[in-house]
N, CA, C, O and CB atoms as a CASP TS submission, in Angstrom:
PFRMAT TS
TARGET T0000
AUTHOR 0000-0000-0000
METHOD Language model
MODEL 1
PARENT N/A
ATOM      1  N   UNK     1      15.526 -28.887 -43.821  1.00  0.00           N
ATOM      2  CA  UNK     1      15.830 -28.685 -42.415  1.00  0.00           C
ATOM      3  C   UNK     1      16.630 -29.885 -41.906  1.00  0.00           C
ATOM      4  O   UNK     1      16.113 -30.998 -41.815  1.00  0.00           O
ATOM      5  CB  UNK     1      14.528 -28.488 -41.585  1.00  0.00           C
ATOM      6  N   UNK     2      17.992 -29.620 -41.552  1.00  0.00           N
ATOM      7  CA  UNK     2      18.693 -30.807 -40.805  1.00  0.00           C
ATOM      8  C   UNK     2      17.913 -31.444 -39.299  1.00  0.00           C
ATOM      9  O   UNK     2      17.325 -30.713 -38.501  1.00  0.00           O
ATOM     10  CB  UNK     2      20.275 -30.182 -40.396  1.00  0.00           C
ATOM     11  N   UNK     3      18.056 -32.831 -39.152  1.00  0.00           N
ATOM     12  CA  UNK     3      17.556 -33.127 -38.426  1.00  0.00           C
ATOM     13  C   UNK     3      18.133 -33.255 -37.170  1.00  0.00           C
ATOM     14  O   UNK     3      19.341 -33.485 -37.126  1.00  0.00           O
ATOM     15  CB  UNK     3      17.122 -33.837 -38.829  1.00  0.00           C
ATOM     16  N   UNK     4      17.457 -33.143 -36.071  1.00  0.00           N
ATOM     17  CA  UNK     4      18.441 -32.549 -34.764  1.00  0.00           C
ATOM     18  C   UNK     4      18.745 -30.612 -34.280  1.00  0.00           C
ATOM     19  O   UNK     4      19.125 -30.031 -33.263  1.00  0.00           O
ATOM     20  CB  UNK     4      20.143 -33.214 -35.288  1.00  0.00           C
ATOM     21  N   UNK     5      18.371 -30.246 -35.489  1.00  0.00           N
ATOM     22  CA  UNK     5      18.688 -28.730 -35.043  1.00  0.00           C
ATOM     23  C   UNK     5      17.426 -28.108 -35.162  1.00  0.00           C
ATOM     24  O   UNK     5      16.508 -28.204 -35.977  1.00  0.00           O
ATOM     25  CB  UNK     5      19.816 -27.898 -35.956  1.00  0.00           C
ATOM     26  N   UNK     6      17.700 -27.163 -33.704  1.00  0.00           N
ATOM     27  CA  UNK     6      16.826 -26.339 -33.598  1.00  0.00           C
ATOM     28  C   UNK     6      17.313 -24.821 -33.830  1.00  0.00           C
ATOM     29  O   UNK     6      18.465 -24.461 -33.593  1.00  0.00           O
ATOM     30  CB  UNK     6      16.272 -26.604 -32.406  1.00  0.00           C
ATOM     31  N   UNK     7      16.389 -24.047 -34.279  1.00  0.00           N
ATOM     32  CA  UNK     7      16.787 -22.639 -34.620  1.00  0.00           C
ATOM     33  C   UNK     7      15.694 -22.092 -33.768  1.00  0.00           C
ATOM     34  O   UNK     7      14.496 -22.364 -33.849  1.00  0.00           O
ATOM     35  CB  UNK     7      16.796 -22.154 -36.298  1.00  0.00           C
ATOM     36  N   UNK     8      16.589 -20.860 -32.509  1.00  0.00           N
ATOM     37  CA  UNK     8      16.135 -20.396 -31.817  1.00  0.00           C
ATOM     38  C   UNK     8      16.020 -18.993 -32.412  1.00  0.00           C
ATOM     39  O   UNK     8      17.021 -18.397 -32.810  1.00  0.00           O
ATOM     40  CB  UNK     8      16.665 -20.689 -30.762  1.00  0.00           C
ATOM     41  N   UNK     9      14.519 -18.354 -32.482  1.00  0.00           N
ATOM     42  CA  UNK     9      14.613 -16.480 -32.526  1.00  0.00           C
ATOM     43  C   UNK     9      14.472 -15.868 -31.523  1.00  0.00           C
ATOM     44  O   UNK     9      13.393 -15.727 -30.947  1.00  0.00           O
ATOM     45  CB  UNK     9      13.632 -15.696 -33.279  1.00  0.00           C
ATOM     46  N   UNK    10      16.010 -15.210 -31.008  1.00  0.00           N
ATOM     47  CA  UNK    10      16.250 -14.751 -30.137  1.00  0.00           C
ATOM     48  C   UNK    10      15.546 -13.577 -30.047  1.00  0.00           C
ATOM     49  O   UNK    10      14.940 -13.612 -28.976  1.00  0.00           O
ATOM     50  CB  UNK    10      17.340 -14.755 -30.042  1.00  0.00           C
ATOM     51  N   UNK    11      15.285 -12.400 -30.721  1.00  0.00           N
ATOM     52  CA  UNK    11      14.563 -11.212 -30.561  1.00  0.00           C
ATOM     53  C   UNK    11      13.068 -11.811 -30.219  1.00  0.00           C
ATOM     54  O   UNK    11      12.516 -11.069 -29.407  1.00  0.00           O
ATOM     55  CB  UNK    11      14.668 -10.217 -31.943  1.00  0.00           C
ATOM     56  N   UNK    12      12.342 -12.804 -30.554  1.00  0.00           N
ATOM     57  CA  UNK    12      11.163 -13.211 -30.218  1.00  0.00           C
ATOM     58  C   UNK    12      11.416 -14.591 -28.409  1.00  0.00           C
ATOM     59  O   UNK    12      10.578 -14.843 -27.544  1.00  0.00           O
ATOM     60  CB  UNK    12      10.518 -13.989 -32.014  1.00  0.00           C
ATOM     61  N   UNK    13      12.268 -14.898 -28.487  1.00  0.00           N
ATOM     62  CA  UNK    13      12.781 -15.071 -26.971  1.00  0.00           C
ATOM     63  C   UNK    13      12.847 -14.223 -25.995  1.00  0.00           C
ATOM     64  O   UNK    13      12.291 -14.472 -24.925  1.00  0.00           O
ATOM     65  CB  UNK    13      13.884 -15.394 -26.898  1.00  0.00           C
ATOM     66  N   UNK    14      13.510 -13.130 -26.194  1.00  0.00           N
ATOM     67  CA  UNK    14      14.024 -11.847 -25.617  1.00  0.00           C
ATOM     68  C   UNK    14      12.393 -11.190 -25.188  1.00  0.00           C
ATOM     69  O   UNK    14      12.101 -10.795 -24.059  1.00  0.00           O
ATOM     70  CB  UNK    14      15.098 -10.796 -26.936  1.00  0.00           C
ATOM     71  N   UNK    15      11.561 -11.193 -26.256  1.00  0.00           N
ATOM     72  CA  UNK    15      10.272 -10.113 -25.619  1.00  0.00           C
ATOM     73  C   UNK    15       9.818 -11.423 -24.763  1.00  0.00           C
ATOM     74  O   UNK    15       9.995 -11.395 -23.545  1.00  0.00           O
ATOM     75  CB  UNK    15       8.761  -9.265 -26.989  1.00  0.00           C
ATOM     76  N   UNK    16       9.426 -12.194 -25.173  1.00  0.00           N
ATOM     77  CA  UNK    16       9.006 -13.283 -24.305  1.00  0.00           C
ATOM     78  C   UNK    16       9.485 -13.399 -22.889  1.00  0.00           C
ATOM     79  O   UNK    16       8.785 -13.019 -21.950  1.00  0.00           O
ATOM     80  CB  UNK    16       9.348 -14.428 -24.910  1.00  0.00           C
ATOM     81  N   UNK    17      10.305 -13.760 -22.782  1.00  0.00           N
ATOM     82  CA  UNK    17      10.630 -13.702 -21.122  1.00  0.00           C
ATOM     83  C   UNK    17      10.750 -11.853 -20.968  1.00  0.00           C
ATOM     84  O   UNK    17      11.059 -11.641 -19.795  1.00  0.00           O
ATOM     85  CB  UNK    17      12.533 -14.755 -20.609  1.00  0.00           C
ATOM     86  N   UNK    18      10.662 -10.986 -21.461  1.00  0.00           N
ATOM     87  CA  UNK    18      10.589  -9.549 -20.853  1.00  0.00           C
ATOM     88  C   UNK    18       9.155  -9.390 -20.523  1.00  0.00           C
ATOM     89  O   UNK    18       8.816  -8.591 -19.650  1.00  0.00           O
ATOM     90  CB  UNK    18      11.104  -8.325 -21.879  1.00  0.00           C
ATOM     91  N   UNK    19       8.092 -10.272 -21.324  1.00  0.00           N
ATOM     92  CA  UNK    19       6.778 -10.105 -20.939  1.00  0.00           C
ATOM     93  C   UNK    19       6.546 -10.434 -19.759  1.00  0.00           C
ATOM     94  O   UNK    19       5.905  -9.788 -18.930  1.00  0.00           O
ATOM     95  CB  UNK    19       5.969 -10.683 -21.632  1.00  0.00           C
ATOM     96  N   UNK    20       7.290 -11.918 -19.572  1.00  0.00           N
ATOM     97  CA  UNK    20       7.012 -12.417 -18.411  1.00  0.00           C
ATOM     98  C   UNK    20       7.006 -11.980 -17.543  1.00  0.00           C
ATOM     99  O   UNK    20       6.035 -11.977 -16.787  1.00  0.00           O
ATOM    100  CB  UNK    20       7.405 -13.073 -18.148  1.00  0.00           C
ATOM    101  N   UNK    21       8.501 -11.241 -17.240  1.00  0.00           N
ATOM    102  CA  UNK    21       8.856 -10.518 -16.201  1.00  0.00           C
ATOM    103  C   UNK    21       8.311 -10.118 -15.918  1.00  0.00           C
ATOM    104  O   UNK    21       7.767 -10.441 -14.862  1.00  0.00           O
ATOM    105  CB  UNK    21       9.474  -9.934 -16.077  1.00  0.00           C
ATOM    106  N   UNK    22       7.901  -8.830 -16.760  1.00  0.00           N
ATOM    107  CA  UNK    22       6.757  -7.852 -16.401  1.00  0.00           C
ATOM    108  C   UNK    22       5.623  -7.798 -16.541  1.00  0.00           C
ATOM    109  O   UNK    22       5.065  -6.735 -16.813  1.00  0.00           O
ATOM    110  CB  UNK    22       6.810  -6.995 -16.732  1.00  0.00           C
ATOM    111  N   UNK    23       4.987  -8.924 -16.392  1.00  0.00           N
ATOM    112  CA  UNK    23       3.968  -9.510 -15.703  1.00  0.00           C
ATOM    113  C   UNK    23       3.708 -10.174 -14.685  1.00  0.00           C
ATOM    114  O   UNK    23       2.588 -10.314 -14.194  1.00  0.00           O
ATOM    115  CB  UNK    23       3.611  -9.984 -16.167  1.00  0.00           C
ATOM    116  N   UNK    24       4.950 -10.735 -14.204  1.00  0.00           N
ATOM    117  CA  UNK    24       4.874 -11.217 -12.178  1.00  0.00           C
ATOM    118  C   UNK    24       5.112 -10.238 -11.729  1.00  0.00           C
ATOM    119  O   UNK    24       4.515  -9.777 -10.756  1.00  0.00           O
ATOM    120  CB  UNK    24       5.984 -12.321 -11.294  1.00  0.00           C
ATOM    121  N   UNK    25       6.122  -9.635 -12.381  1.00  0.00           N
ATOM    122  CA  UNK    25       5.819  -8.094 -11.455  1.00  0.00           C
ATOM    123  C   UNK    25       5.178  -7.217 -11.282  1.00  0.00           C
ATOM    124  O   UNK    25       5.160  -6.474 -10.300  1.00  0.00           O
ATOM    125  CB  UNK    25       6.311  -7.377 -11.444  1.00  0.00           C
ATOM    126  N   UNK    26       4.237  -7.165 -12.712  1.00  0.00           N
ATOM    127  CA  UNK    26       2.688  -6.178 -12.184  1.00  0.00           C
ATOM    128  C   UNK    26       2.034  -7.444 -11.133  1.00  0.00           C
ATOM    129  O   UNK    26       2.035  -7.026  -9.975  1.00  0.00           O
ATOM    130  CB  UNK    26       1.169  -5.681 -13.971  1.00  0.00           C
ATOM    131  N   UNK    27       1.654  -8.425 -11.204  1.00  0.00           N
ATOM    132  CA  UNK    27       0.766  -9.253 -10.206  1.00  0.00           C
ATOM    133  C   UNK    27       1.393  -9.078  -8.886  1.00  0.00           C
ATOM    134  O   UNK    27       0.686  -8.845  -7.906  1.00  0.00           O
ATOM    135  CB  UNK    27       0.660 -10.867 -10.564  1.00  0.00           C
ATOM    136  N   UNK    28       2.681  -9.175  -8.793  1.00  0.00           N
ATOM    137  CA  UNK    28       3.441  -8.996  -7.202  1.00  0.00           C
ATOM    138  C   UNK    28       3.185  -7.617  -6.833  1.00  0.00           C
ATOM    139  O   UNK    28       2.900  -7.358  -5.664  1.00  0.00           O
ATOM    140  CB  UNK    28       5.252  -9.240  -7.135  1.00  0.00           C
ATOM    141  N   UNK    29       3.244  -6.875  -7.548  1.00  0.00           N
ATOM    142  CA  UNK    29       3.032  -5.398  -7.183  1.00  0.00           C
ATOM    143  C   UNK    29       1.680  -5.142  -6.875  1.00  0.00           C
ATOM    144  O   UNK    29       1.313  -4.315  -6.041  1.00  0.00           O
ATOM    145  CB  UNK    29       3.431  -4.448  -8.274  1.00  0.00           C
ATOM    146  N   UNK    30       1.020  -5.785  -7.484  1.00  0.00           N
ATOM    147  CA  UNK    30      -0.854  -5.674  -7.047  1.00  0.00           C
ATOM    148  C   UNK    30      -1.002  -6.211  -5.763  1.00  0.00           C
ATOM    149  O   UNK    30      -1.876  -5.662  -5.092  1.00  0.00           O
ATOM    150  CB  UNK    30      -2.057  -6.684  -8.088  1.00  0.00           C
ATOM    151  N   UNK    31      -0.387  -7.141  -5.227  1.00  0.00           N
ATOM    152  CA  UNK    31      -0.715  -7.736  -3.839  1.00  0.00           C
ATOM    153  C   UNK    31      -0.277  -7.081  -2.773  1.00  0.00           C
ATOM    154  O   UNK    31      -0.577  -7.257  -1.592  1.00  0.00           O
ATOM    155  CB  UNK    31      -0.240  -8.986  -3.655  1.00  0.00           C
ATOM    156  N   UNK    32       0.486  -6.277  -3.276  1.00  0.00           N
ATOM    157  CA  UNK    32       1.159  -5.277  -1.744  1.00  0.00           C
ATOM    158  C   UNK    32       0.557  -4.008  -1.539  1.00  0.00           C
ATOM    159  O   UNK    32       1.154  -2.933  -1.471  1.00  0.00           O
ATOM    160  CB  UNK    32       2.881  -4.778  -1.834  1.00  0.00           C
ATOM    161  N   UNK    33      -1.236  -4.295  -1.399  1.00  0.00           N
ATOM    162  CA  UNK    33      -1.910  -3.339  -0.933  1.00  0.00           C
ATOM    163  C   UNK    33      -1.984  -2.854   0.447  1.00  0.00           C
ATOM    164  O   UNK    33      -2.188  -1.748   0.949  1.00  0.00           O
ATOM    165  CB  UNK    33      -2.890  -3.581  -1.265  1.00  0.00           C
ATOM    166  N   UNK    34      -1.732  -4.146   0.949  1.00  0.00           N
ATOM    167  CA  UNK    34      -2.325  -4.401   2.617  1.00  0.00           C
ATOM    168  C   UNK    34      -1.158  -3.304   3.581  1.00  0.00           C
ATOM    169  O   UNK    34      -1.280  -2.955   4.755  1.00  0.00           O
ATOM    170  CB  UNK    34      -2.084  -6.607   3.249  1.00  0.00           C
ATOM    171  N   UNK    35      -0.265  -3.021   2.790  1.00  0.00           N
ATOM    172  CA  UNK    35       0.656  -1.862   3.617  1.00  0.00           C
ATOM    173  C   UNK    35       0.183  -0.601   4.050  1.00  0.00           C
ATOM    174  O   UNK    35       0.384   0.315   3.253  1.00  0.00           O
ATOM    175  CB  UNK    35       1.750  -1.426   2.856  1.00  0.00           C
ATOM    176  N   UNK    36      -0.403  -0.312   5.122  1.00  0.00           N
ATOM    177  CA  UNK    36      -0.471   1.121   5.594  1.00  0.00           C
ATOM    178  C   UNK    36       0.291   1.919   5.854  1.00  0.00           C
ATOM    179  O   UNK    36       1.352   1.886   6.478  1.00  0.00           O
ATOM    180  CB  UNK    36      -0.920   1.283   6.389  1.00  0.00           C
ATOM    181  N   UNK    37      -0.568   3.130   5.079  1.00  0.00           N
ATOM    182  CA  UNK    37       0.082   4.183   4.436  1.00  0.00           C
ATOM    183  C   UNK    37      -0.233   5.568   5.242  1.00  0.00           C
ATOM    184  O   UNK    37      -0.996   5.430   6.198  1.00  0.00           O
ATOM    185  CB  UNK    37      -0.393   4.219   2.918  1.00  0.00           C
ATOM    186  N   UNK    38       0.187   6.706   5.020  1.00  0.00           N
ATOM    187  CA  UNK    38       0.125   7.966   5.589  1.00  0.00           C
ATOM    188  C   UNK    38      -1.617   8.358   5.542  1.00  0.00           C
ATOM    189  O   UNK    38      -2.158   9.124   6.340  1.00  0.00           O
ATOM    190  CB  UNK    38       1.195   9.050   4.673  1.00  0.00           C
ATOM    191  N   UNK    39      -2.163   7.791   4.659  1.00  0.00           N
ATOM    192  CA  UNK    39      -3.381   8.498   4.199  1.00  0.00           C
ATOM    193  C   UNK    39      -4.270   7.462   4.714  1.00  0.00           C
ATOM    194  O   UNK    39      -5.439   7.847   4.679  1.00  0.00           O
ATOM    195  CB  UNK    39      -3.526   8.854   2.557  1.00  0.00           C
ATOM    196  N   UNK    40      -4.131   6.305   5.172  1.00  0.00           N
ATOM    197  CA  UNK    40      -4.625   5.262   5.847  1.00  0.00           C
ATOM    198  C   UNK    40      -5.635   6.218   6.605  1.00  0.00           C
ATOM    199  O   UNK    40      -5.148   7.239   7.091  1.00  0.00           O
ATOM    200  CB  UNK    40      -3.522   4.332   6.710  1.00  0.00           C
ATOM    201  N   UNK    41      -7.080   5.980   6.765  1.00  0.00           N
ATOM    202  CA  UNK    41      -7.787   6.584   7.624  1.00  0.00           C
ATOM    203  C   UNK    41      -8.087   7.694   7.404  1.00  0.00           C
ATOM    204  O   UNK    41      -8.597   8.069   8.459  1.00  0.00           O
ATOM    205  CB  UNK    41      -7.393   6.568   8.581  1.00  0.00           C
ATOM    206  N   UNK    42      -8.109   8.399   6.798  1.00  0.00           N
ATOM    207  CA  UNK    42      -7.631   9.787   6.519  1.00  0.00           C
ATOM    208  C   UNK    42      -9.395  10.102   6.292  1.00  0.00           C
ATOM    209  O   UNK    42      -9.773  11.063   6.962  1.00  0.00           O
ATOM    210  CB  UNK    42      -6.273  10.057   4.969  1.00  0.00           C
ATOM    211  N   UNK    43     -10.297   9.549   5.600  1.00  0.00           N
ATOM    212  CA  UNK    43     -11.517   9.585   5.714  1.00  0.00           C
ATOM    213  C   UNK    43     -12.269  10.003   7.189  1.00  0.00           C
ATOM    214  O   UNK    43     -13.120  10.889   7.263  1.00  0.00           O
ATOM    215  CB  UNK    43     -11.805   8.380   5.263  1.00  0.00           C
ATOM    216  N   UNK    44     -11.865   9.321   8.167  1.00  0.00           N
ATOM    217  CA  UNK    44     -12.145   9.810   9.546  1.00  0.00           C
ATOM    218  C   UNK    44     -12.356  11.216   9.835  1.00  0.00           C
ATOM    219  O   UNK    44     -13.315  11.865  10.253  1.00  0.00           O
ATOM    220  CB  UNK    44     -11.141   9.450  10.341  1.00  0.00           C
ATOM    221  N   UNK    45     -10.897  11.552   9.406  1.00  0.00           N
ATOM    222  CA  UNK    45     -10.413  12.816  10.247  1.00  0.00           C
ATOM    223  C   UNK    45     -11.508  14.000   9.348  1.00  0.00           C
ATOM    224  O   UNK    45     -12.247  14.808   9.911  1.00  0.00           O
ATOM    225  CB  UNK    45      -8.304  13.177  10.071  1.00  0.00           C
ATOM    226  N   UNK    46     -11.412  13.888   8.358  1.00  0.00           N
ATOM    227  CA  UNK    46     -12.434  14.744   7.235  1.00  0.00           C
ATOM    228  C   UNK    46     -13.934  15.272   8.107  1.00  0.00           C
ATOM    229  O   UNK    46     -14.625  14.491   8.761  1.00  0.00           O
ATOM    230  CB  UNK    46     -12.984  13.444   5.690  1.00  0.00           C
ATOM    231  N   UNK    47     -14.209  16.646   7.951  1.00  0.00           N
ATOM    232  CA  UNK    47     -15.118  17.201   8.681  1.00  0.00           C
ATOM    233  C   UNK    47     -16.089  17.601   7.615  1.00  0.00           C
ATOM    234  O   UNK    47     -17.132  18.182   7.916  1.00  0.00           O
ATOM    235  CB  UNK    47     -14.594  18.277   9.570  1.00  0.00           C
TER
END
């Protein structure tokens, strides 16, 4: 192995940050419960 070089595996880079991604974005997507919705309440009205 020469010294000074690094050998990057890009296909194992590539899933790596795609995991990432899509994993702040399931967590960001979990926090945007608090939005009321059409069905908001909807328990009430039920007879």
């Amino acid at each position: 192995m020469a010294a000074g070089k690094i050998r990057i595996d890009v296909p194992l880079l590539l899933a790596a940050l795609s995991l990432t991604v899509y994993g702040i974005l399931t967590v960001y997507s979990a926090g945007q419960t608090e939005v009321l919705t059409y069905a908001a309440g909807a328990y009430r009205s039920q007879t």
